[in-house]
C-alpha positions as a LaTeX table, in Angstrom:
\begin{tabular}{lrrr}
\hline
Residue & $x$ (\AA) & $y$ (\AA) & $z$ (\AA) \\
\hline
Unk1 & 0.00 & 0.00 & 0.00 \\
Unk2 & 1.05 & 3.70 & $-0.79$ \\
Unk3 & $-0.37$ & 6.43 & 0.39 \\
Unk4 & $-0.56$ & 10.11 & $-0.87$ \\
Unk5 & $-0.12$ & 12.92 & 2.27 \\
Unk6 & $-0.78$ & 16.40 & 1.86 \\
Unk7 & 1.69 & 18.68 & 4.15 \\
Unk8 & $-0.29$ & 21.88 & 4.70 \\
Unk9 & 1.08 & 24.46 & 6.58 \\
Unk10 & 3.57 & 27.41 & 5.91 \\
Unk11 & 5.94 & 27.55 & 3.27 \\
Unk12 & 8.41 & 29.48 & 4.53 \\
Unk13 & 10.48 & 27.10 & 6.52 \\
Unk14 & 12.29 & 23.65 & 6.01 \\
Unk15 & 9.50 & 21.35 & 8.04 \\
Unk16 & 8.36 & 19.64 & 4.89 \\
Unk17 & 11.71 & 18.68 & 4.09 \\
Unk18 & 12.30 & 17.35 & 7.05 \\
Unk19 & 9.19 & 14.95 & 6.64 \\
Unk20 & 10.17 & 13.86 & 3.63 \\
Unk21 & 13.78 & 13.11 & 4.88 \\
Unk22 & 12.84 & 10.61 & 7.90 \\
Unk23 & 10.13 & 9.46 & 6.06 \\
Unk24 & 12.40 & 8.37 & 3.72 \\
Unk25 & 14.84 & 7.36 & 6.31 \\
Unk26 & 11.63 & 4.55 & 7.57 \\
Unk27 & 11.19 & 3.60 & 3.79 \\
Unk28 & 7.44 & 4.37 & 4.25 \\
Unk29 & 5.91 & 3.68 & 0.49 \\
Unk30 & 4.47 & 7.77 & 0.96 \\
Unk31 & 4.44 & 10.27 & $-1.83$ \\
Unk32 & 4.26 & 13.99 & $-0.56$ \\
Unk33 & 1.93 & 17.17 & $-2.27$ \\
Unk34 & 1.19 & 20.61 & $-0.99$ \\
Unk35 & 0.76 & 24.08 & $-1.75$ \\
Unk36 & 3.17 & 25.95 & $-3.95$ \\
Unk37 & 6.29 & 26.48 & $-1.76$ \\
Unk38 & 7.70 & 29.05 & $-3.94$ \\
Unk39 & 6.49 & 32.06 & $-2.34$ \\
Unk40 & 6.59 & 34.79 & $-5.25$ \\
Unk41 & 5.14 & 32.16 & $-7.61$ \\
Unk42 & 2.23 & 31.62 & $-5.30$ \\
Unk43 & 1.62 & 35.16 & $-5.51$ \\
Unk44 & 1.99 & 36.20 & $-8.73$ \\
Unk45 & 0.03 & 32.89 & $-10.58$ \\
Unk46 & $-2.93$ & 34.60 & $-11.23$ \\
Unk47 & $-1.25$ & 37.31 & $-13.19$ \\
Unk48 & 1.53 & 34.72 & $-15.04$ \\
Unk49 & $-2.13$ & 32.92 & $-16.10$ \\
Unk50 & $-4.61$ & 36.03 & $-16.75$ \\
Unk51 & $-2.06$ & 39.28 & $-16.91$ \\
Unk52 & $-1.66$ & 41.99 & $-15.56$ \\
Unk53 & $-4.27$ & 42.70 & $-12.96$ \\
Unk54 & $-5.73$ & 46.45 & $-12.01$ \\
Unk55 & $-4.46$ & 46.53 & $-8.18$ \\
Unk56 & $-3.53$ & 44.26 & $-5.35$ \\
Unk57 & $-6.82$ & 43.32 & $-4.36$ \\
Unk58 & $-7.78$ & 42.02 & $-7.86$ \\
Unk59 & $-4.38$ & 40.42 & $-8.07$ \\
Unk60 & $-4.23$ & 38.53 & $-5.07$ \\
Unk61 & $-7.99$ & 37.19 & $-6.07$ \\
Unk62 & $-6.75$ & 36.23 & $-8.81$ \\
Unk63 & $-3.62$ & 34.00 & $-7.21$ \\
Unk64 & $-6.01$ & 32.58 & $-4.57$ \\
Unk65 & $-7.99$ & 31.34 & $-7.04$ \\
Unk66 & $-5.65$ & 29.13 & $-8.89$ \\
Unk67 & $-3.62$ & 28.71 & $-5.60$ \\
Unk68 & $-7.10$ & 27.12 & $-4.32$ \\
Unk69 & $-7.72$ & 25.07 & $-7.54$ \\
Unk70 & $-4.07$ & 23.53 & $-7.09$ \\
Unk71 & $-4.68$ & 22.92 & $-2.96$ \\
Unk72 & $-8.06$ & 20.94 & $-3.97$ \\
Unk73 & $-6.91$ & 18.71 & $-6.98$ \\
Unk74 & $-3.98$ & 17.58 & $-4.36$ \\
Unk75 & $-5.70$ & 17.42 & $-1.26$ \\
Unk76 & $-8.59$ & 15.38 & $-3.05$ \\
Unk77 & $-6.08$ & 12.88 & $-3.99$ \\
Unk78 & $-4.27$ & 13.01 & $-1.04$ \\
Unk79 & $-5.22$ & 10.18 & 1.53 \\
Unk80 & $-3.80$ & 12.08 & 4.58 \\
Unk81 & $-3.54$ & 15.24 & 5.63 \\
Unk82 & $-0.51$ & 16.28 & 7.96 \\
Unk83 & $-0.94$ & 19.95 & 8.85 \\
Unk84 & 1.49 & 22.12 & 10.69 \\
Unk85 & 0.66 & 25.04 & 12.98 \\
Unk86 & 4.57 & 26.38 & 13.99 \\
Unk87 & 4.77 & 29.15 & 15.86 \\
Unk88 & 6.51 & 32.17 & 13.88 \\
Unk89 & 4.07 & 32.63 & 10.77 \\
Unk90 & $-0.13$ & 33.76 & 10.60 \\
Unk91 & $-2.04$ & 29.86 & 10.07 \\
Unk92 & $-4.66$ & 31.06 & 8.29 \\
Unk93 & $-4.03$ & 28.52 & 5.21 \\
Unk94 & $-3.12$ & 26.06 & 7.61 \\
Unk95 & $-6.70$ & 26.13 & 9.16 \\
Unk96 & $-8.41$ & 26.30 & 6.04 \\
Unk97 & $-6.65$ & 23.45 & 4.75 \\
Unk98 & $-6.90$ & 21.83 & 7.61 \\
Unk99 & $-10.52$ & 22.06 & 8.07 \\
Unk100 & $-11.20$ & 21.60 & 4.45 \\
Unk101 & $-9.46$ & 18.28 & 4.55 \\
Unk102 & $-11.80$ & 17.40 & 7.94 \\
Unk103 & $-14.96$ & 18.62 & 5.85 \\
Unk104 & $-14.04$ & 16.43 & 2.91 \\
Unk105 & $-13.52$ & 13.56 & 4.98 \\
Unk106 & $-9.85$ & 12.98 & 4.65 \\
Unk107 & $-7.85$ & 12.11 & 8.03 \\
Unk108 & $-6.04$ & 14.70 & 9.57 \\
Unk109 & $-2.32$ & 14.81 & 11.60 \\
Unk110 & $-2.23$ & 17.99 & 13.27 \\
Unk111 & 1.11 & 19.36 & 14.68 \\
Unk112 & 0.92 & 21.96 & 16.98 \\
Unk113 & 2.88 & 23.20 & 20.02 \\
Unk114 & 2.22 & 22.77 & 23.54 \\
Unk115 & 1.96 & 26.73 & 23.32 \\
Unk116 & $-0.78$ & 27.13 & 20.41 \\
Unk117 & $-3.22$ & 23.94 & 22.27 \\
Unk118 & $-5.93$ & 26.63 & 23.47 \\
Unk119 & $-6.46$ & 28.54 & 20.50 \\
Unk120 & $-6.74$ & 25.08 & 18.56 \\
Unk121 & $-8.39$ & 23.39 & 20.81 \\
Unk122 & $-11.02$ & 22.64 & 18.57 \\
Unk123 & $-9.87$ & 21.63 & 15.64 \\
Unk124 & $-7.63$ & 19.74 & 17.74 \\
Unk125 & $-10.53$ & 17.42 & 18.43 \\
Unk126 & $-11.60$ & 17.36 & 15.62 \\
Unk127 & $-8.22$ & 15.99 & 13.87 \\
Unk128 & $-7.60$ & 12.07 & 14.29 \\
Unk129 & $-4.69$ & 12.55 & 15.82 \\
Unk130 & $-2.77$ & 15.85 & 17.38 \\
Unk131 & 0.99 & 15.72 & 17.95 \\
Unk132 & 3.34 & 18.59 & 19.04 \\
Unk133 & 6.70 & 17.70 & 16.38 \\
Unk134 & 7.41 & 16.45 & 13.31 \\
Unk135 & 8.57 & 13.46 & 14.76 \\
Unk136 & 5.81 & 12.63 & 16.50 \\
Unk137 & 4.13 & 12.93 & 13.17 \\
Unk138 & 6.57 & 10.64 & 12.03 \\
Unk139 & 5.42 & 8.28 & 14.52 \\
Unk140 & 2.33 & 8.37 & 13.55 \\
Unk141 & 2.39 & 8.17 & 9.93 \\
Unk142 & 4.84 & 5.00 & 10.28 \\
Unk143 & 2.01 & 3.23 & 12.73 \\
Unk144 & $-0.56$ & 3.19 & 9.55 \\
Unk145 & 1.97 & 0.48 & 8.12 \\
Unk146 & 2.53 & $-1.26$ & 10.96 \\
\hline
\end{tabular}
């Protein structure tokens, strides 16, 4: 069995790669997707598809739109959803993705801090399973093929 996980959460730091890294280091038969980690791309997509747009409100419509379209193809196919809530950036995306992926049914990983468990304390419950590090995670993930 493979399985498809969808690592939502902010793009600005290294956390996916470490996933992938001691994922691979466990040989779990896992393929990673997520949103568009190249910031500026992310951004700009709606006007590299549709052009120039009027102002900044109109542009960033624009990227959110195809920056949605990409987030719901992958997490459709995705079988898990491992969402991160660290504790430097705004989690906006991360709770939209994560309670998009609850809505649609798909099971949910949810790494948060010891710090951030009251103002998530509901969509911690919500998730099947809430961890505090990647390597918990980890942990978790590797238990599905056990």
């Amino acid at each position: 069995m493979r399985l498809t996980v969808y690592l939502a959460g902010e793009i600005h730091s290294t956390w996916r790669d470490e996933i992938k890294k001691k994922s691979l280091a466990l040989n779990l038969p896992v393929d990673f997707v997520g949103p568009m980690e190249d910031h500026e791309r992310s951004d700009n997509i709606g006007k590299e598809i549709l052009g120039e747009q009027p102002n900044a409100v109109f542009k960033d419509a624009a990227a959110s739109s195809f920056n949605n379209l990409r987030t719901g193809v992958l997490m459709q196919k995705a079988d898990l959803v491992i969402a991160l809530f660290g504790e430097q950036y705004k989690q906006w995306n991360t709770a939209m993705d994560a309670s998009s992926a609850l809505a649609a049914g798909k099971p949910v990983i949810l790494i948060r801090p010891e710090k951030l468990h009251h103002p998530l304390k509901e969509l911690s419950r919500k998730a099947n399973a809430t961890v505090e590090t990647v390597d918990q995670a980890i942990k978790a993930l590797a238990y599905i093929f056990d």
